[in-house]
Every structure is written in structure tokens, then in C-alpha cells.
C-alpha positions, 0 to 999 in steps of 0.5 A: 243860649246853651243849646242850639237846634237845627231847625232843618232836620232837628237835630242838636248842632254844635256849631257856634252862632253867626251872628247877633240879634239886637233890640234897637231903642230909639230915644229923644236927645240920647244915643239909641240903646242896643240891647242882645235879644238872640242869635242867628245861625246860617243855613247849610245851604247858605241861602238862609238863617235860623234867629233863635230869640231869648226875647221879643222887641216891644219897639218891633225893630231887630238888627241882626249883626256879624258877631265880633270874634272875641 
């Protein structure tokens, strides 16, 4: 995602995601596959998120986590 915009005023942001939007796939006799599907950035007041999705789950279950400081 090389360009993030603010969807509270619309304006491009510079600011980096919080956190990580995964698909999560369930599968019989193996490990549940976790797939990268988007990014989350917190509102400036803290009471919500902005998800920007590159795709959508099929199984319809995302799980949205703090991203690892790399």
C-alpha cells in the first residue's frame, strides 16, 4: 500500500499503519492459514480505525493485529 488517505478529511497522511488486517482460513487436520489482506490506521481521536483492504476474505473472517516493529 503505497499511498494512504485520510478518510476523515481526505487528505494524503504520512503516517505509517497500525495494525494488520488478516484473512484467516480454517482447514481440517492442518494449521489455519493466515493470509495479509490490509491495513489499519487509528483515528486522530482514538476512538476508531480506517481498514484499507487490498482484498476480500471469501471465508468472511478478518482478524486485525498490532503490527510487529521490524
Amino acid at each position: 500500500m503505497s499511498e494512504n488517505t485520510n478518510t476523515e478529511n481526505g487528505s494524503k497522511a504520512t503516517r505509517k499503519p497500525s495494525h494488520t488486517a488478516y484473512s484467516i482460513r480454517e482447514r481440517e487436520g492442518k494449521e489455519s492459514k493466515w493470509t495479509e489482506i490490509g491495513v489499519a490506521f487509528p483515528h486522530k481521536d482514538g476512538k476508531g480505525y480506517d481498514i484499507l483492504f487490498d482484498v476480500v476474505p471469501l471465508s468472511g473472517r478478518v482478524t486485525i493485529r498490532v503490527q510487529d516493529q521490524k
